[in-house]
C-alpha positions, 0 to 999 in steps of 0.5 A: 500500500503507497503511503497516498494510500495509507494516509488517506486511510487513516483520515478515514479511519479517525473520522469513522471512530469520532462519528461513530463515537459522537452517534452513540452518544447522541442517540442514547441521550435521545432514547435516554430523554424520550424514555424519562419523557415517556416513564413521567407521563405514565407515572402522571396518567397512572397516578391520577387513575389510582386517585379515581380507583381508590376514591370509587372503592372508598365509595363501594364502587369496587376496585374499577375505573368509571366506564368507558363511553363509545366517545371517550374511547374513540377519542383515547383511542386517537390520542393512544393509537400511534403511541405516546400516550397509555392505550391499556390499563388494567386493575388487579386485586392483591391475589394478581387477579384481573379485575377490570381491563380496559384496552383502547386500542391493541391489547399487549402481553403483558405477563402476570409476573409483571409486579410492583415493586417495594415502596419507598420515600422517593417512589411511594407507590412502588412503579416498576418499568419495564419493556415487553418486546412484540413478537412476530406472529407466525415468525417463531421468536424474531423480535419486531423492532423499529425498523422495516414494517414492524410494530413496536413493543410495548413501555409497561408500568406497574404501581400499587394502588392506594392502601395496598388495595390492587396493582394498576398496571398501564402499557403504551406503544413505544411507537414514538421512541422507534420512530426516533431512532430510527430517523436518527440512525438513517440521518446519521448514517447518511451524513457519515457516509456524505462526509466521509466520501467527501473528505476522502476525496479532499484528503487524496487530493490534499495529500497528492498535492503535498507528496508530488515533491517526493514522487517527483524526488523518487522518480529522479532517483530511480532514473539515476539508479538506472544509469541517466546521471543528466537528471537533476531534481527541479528545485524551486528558486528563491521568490523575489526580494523586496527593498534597495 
């Protein structure tokens, strides 16, 4: 490999590593941002559905959210749809049972080892996240994802109810998270190969124009090796001087 090569290579090879370096840490500060963003909207969502659980079981209206009308569903189901915002909720007694489901728009798999977690001073009422991956029907066990026509998986939450009456468990699409690493990851794989084709170029032709000296030095060389001792290396002259 001549050194032109080499040279180039290496320009190339530091430029992938600072952006592939500068790509990772951009996209796992966006799913870090989009994640905290997601988790403190259900922990507002969740927590204001335990209020109005706890309130109708205070009432003897038993462990249940107010039933949904054909209106309010149509309308959860537009904001919830194409994630960003709970599209199933689900009320559990404490032996784990179901009590009351209420699916706006899919239905996820959520298992029933999913379970609150141990109460604290900074996490009162014990929410526990976690992420259930989608599975492909009829694909055995490939994993859908964000990329292709797949769907996206689910963001659960799991909290205890008021009084330790139940678990209130809430799942949303992670459609919105999908979507934007995806479109980061295209956006920075097309500018990485953009600019890297275009250094490439600038730093062959950069490193050509500053090696010409030394080819033309090694083509000299080997011509007087080779027995023509008239050739002589062209060797710039002194720019003109200035003053009396």
């Amino acid at each position: 490999m001549t050194l032109r090569r080499r040279l180039v290579l290496i320009v190339l090879v530091l430029l992938t590593l600072g952006f592939v370096t500068a790509g990772a840490s951009t996209v796992a500060a966006l799913l870090d941002w989009k994640t905290t963003t997601d988790d403190r909207l259900m922990t507002q969502v969740g927590r204001e559905a335990a209020a109005i659980v706890s309130a109708r079981a205070g009432r003897g209206q038993g462990l249940t959210l107010p039933p949904e009308s054909g209106d309010l569903r149509r309308l959860w189901r537009a904001g919830a749809g194409h994630g960003g915002f709970p599209s199933f909720l689900q009320i559990r007694g404490p032996d784990g049972a179901a009590v009351q489901t209420l699916a706006f728009a899919e239905t996820p798999p959520v298992p029933a080892a999913v379970r609150a977690g141990r109460p604290s001073e900074g996490n009162p009422d014990g929410e526990r996240f976690s992420r259930i991956e989608t599975r492909v029907a009829g694909d055995g066990d490939r994993s859908e994802g964000p990329f292709g026509g797949q769907a996206p998986d689910w963001r659960v939450r799991a909290a205890l109810l008021p009084d330790g009456q139940g678990t209130l468990v809430m799942a949303m699409r992670t459609t919105e998270q999908d979507e934007l690493l995806g479109r980061t990851l295209g956006t920075l794989v097309t500018v990485t190969v953009a600019v890297l084709g275009g250094v490439g170029l600038l730093a062959w032709w950069a490193i050509r124009s500053a090696l010409r000296p030394l080819d033309e030095i090694a083509e000299t060389a080997a011509a007087i090796g080779g027995g023509d001792l008239a050739r002589r290396v062209d060797v710039p002259g002194p720019g003109p001087r200035s003053g009396g």
